[in-house]
C-alpha positions as CSV (number, residue, x, y, z in Angstrom):
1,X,0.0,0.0,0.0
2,X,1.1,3.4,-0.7
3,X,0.5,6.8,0.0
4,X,-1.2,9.3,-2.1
5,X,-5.0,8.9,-1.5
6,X,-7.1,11.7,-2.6
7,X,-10.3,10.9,-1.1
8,X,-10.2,11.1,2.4
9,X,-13.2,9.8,4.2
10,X,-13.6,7.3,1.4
11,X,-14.3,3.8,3.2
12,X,-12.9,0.7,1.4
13,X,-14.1,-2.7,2.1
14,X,-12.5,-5.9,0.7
15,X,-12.7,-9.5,0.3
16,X,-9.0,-10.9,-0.9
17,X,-9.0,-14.4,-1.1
18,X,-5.6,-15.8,-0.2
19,X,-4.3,-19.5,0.5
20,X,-2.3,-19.5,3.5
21,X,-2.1,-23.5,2.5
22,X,-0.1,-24.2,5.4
23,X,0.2,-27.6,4.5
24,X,1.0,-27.4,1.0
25,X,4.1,-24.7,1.9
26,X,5.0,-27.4,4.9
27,X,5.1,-30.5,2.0
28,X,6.7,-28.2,-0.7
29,X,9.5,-27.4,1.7
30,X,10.5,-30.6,2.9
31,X,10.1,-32.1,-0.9
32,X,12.1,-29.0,-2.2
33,X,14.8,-29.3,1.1
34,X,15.5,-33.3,0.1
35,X,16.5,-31.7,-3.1
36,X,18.7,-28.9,-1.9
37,X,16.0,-25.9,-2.3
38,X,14.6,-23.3,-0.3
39,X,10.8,-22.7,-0.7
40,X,10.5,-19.9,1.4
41,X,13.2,-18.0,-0.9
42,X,11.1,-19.5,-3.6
43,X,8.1,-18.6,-2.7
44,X,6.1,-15.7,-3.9
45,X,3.0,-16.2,-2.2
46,X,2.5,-13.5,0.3
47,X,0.1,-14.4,2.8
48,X,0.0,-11.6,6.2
49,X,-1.9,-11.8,9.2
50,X,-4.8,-10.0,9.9
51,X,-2.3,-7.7,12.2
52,X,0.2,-7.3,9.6
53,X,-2.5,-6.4,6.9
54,X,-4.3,-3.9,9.6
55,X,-1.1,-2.0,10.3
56,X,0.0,-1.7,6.0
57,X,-3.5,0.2,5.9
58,X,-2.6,2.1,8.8
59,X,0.4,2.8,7.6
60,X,-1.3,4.0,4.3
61,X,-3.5,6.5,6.6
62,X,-6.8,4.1,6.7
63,X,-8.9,4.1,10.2
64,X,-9.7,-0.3,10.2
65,X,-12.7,-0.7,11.4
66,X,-12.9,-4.2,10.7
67,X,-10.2,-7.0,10.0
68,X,-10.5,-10.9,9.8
69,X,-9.1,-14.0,8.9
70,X,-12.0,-15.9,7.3
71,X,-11.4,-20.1,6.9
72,X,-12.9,-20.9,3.2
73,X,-12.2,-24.7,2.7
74,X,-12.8,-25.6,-0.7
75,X,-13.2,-28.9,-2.1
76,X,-10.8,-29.0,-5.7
77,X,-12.4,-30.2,-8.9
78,X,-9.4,-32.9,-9.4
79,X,-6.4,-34.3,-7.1
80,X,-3.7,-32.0,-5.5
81,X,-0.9,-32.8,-8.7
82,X,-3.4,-30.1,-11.0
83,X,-3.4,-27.9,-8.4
84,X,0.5,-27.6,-7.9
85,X,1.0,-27.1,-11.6
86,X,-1.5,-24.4,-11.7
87,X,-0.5,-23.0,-7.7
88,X,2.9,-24.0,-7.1
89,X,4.9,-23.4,-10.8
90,X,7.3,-21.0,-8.7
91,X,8.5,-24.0,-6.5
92,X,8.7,-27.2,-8.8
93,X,10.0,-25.2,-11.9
94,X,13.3,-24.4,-10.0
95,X,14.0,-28.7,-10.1
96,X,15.0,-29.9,-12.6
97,X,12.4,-31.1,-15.5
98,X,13.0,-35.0,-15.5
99,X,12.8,-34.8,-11.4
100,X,9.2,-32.3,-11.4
101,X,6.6,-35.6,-11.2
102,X,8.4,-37.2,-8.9
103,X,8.6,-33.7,-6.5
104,X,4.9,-33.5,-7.3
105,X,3.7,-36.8,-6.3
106,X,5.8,-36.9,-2.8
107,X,4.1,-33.4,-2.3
108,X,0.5,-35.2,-2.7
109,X,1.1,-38.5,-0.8
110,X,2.6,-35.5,2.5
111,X,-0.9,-33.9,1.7
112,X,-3.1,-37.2,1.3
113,X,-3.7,-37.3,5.2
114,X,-4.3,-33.9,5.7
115,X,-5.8,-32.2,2.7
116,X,-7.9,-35.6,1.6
117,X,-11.3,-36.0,2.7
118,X,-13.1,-39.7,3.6
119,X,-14.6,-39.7,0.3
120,X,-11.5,-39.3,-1.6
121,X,-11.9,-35.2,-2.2
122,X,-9.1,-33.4,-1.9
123,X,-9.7,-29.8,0.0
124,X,-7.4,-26.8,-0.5
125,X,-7.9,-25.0,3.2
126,X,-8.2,-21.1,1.6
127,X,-8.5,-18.7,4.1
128,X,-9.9,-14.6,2.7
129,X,-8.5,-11.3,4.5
130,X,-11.7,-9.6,5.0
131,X,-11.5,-5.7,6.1
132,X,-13.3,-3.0,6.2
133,X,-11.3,0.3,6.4
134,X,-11.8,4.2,6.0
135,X,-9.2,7.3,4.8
136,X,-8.3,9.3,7.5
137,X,-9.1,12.9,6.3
C-alpha cells in the first residue's frame, strides 16, 4: 500500500482471497529441502496476518474498522498434482524437469492425510483477508 490517496473519508471494504495453505508450503518445503532448495526463498506467495495487513492500511492512513481471517475450505475439482502445476509453478519449476513428477507426487502422498477428505476429495484449506477500512481525512 502506498501513499497518495485523494479521497479522504472514502471507506474501502474488501474481500482478498488468499491461501495460507499451510500444509502445502509445509510439504513443498521438505520435498524442495530433500532436493537442496529453499521454498521460502522460492516462494512468492504473500500471505499476512490480519495484524500485519491492519497495520499496512494504517500505515497508508486508513482508520480499520474491521479485519479478519476468514477459513474458506474448498473442495478442488481434481487431485492435489493439477493444483501444484497451476499454484505452485514457482517452486517445482526451480527442479530440474526429469525430477518435477516425482517432487509433485511426494508433495501429494505428504498432503493425502491432511488435505484428503473420507470420500477421496481433496480440499485446498483457503483462508480470505476480510477488512473494512476508512481514509483518515
Amino acid at each position: 500500500m502506498s501513499g497518495g490517496h485523494s479521497n479522504p473519508g472514502a471507506a474501502l471494504s474488501v474481500r482478498w482471497a488468499a491461501t495460507t495453505i499451510p500444509p502445502i508450503v509445509v510439504a513443498l518445503s521438505a520435498v524442495l529441502g530433500r532436493r537442496g532448495r529453499d521454498a521460502h526463498q522460492l516462494s512468492p506467495w504473500y500471505f499476512p496476518s490480519a495484524a500485519a495487513y491492519r497495520k499496512k492500511l494504517e500505515d497508508a492512513g486508513f482508520s480499520v474498522e474491521e479485519i479478519r481471517i476468514v477459513p474458506r475450505p474448498t473442495a478442488l475439482p481434481t487431485s492435489i498434482e493439477p493444483w501444484l502445476d497451476t499454484f505452485a509453478q514457482s517452486f517445482l519449476g526451480a527442479l530440474p524437469e526429469l525430477d518435477r513428477s516425482s517432487a509433485r507426487a511426494e508433495v501429494a502422498d505428504l498432503l493425502r492425510p491432511v488435505l484428503m477428505d473420507e470420500t477421496g476429495t481433496w480440499v485446498g484449506d483457503y483462508v480470505r483477508l476480510r477488512f473494512r477500512a476508512t481514509l483518515r481525512a
